[in-house]
C-alpha positions as CSV (number, residue, x, y, z in Angstrom):
1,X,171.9,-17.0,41.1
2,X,168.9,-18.0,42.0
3,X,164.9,-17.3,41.1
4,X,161.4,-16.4,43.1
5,X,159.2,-16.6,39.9
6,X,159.1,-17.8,36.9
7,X,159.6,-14.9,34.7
8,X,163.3,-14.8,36.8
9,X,164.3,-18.2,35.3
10,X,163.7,-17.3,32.0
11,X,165.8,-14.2,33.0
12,X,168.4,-16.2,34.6
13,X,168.3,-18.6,31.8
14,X,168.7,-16.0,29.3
15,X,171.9,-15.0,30.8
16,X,173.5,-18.3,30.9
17,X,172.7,-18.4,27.7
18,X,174.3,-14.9,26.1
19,X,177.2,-16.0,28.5
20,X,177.9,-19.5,27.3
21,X,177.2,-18.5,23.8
22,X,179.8,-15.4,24.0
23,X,183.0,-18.4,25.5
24,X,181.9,-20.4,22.9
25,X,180.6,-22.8,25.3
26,X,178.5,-26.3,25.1
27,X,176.9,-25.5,28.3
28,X,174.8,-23.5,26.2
29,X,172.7,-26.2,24.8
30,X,171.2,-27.5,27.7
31,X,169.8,-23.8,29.2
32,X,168.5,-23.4,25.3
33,X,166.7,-26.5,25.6
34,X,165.8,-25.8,29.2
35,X,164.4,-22.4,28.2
36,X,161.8,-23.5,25.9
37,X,160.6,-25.6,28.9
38,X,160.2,-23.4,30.8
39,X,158.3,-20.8,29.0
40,X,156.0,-24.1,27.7
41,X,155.9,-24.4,31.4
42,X,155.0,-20.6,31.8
43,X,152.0,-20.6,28.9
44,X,150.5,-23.7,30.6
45,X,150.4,-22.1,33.9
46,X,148.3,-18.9,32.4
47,X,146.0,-21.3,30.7
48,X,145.5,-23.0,33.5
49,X,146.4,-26.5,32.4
50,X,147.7,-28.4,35.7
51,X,145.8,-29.3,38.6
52,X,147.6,-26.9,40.7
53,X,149.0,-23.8,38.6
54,X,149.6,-21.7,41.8
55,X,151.9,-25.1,43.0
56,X,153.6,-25.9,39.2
57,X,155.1,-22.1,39.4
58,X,156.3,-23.0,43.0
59,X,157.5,-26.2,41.3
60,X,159.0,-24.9,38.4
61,X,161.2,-22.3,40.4
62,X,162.2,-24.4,42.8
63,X,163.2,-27.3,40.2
64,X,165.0,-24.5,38.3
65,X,167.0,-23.2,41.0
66,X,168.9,-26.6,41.6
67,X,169.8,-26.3,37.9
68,X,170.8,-22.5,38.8
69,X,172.8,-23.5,41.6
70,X,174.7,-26.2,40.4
71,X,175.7,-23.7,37.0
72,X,176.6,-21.1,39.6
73,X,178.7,-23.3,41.7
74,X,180.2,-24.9,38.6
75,X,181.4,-21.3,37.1
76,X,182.7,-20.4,40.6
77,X,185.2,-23.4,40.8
78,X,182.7,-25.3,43.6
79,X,181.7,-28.9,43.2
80,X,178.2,-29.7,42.1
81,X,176.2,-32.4,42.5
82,X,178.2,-35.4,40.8
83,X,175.2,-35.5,38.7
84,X,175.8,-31.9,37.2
85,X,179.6,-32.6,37.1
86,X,179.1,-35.2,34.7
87,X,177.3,-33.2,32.6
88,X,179.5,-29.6,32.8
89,X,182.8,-31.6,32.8
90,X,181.3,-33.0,28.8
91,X,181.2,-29.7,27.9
92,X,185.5,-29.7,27.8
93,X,185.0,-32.6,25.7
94,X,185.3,-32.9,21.7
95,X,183.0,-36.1,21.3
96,X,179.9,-35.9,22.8
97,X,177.8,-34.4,20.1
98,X,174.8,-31.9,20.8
99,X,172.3,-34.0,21.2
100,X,174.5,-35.9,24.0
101,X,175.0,-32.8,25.6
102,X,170.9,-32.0,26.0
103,X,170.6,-35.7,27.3
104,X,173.5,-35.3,30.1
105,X,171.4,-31.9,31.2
106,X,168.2,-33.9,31.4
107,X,169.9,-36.9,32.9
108,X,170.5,-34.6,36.3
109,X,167.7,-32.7,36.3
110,X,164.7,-35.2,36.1
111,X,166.6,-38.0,37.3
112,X,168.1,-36.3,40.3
113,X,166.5,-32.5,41.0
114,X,163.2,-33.2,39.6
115,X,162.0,-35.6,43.0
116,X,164.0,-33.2,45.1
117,X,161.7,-30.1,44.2
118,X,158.8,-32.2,44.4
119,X,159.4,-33.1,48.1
120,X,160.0,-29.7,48.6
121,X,156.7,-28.3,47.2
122,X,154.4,-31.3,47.7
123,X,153.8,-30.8,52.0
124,X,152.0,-33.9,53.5
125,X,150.8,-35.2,50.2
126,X,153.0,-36.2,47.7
127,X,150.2,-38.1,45.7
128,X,148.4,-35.2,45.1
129,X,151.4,-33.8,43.0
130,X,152.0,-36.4,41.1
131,X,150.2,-35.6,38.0
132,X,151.4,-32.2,37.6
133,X,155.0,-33.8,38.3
134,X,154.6,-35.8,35.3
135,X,153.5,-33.1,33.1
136,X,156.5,-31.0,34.3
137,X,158.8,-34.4,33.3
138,X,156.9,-35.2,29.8
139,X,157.3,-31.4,29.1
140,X,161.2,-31.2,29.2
141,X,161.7,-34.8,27.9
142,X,159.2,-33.7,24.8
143,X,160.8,-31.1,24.3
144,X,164.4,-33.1,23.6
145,X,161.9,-35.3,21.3
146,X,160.9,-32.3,19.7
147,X,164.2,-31.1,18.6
148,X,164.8,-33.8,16.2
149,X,164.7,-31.6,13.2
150,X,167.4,-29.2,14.4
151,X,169.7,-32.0,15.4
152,X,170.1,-33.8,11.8
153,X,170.2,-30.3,10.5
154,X,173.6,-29.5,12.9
155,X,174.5,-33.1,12.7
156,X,173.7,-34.1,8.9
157,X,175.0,-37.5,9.0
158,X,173.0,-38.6,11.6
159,X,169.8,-39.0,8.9
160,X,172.1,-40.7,6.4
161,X,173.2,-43.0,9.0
162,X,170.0,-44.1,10.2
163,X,169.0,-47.3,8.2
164,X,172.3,-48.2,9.6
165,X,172.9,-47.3,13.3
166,X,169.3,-47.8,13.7
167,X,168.7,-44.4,14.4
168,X,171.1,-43.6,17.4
169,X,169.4,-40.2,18.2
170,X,166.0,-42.0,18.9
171,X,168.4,-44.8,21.2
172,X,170.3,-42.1,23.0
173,X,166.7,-40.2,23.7
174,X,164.6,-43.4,24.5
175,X,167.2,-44.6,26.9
176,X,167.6,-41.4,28.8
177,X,163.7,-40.6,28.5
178,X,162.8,-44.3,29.9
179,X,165.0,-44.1,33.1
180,X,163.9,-40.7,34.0
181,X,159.7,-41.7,33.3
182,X,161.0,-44.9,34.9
183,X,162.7,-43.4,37.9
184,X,162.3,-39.6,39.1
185,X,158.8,-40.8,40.5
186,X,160.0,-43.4,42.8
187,X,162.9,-41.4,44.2
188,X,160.5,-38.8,44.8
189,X,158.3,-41.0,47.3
190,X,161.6,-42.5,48.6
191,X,163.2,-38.5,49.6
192,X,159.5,-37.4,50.8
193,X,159.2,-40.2,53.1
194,X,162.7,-39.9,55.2
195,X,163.7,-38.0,57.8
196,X,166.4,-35.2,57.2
197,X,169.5,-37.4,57.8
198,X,168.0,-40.2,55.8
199,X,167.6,-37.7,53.0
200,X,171.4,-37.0,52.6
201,X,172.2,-40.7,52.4
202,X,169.5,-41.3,49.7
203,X,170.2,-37.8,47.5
204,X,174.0,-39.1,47.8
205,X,173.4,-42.4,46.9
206,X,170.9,-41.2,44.0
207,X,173.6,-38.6,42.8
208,X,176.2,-41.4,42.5
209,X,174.0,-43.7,39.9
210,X,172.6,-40.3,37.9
211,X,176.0,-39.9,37.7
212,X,176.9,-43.3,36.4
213,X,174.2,-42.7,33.9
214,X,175.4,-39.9,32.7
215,X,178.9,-41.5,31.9
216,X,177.1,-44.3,29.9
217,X,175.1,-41.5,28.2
218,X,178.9,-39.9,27.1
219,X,180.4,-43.1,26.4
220,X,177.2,-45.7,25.7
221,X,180.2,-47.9,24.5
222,X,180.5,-49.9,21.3
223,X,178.7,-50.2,18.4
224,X,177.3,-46.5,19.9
225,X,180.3,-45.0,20.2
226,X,181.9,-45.4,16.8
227,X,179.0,-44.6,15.4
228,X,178.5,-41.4,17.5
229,X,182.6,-40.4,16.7
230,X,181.5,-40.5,13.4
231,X,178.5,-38.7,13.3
232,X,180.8,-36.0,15.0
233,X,183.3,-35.1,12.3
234,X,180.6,-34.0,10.3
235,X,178.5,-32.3,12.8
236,X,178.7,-28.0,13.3
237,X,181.2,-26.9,16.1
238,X,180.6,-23.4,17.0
239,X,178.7,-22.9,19.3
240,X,177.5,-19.5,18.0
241,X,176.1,-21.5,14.6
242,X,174.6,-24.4,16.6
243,X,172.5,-22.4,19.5
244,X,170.0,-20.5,16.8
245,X,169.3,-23.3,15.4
246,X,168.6,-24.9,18.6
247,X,166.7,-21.9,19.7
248,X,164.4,-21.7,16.8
């Protein structure tokens, strides 16, 4: 499964979507989420917001297709990377709640595929892509920021809970959003840069601590965790109630 344009994402995307939703599957959240990205990504491109609109579609496919392939691989029984692992093997899970499950995604996509597309796209000049690469990044981790209203509407306790967990959707979201603003950037320069065996020694090394990350994102330990168990018994559990809420 893979995509040449950007209207074959969505495509793709919609697909993983009807298929997750029909198993009754968490790994529906994160395509949902990923979805309105990408059309976001779509309507800026025919405005003609980034620098380079030709290059962000090149981008966006080629950003999407590592998400694609590491689905695909997943499905088939293959091993992703450890990154995307983390986040499919949550989807067995009973505790992570929704909005966990939308962090996880993000986790290994910006932190880990986002600076890998980049390189691939950006030729000689990495600098000259960096703006658009941060629009690309604020857009998916706005959109997370923007779902707010759906998550304490499938997890109701979360806004009663508030004054005191001290708002643990806005910690989860500002510590997954810092280290990918934080991060994504750097690795990017550091895989442009090397040569192709140095490559496979930083994406490995970079897939082991996205993946760490993502494990601290399932289990951000105590006080979090207690909190987050309880925030759980009352949120929704079907999948086929929580993704058009998500979608909307």
């Amino acid at each position: 499964m893979q995509a040449h344009t950007i209207n074959e994402v969505i495509q793709h995307l919609d697909e993983i979507i009807a298929e997750t939703i029909a198993q009754n599957s968490k790994l529906a959240f994160f395509p949902i989420l990923y979805r309105k990205v990408t059309i976001a990504v779509k309507d800026g491109i025919i405005n003609k917001d980034f620098e380079n609109n030709e290059r962000m579609e090149q981008l966006d496919v080629i950003f999407a297709n590592r998400y694609l392939a590491a689905y695909t691989a997943y499905k088939d029984g293959a091993k992703p990377t450890a990154a995307w692992q983390i986040a499919f093997d949550q989807s067995h899970a009973f505790w992570p709640l929704v909005l966990q499950h939308l962090l996880l995604g993000i986790n290994a996509h910006i932190n880990l595929d986002l600076g890998i597309a980049a390189a691939e796209v950006a030729g000689a000049n990495l600098e000259n892509l960096k703006g658009d690469f941060y629009k690309i990044n604020s857009l998916l981790s706005s959109m997370v920021e923007g779902v707010q209203d759906e998550i304490n509407k499938i997890s109701p306790i979360i806004s009663l809970l508030d004054v005191f967990a001290g708002k643990l959707d806005e910690r989860l979201v500002d510590f997954s959003i810092k280290i990918a603003r934080d991060g994504a950037w750097d690795f990017a320069q550091n895989y442009h840069s090397a040569n192709a065996e140095d490559r496979l020694v930083l994406l490995q090394d970079r897939d082991h601590s996205i993946a760490w990350l993502g494990k601290d994102l399932a289990k951000p330990g105590l006080p979090l965790n207690l909190i987050a168990g309880f925030i759980k018994l009352f949120e929704w559990k079907k999948v086929s109630r929580i993704a058009p809420v998500l979608t909307s």
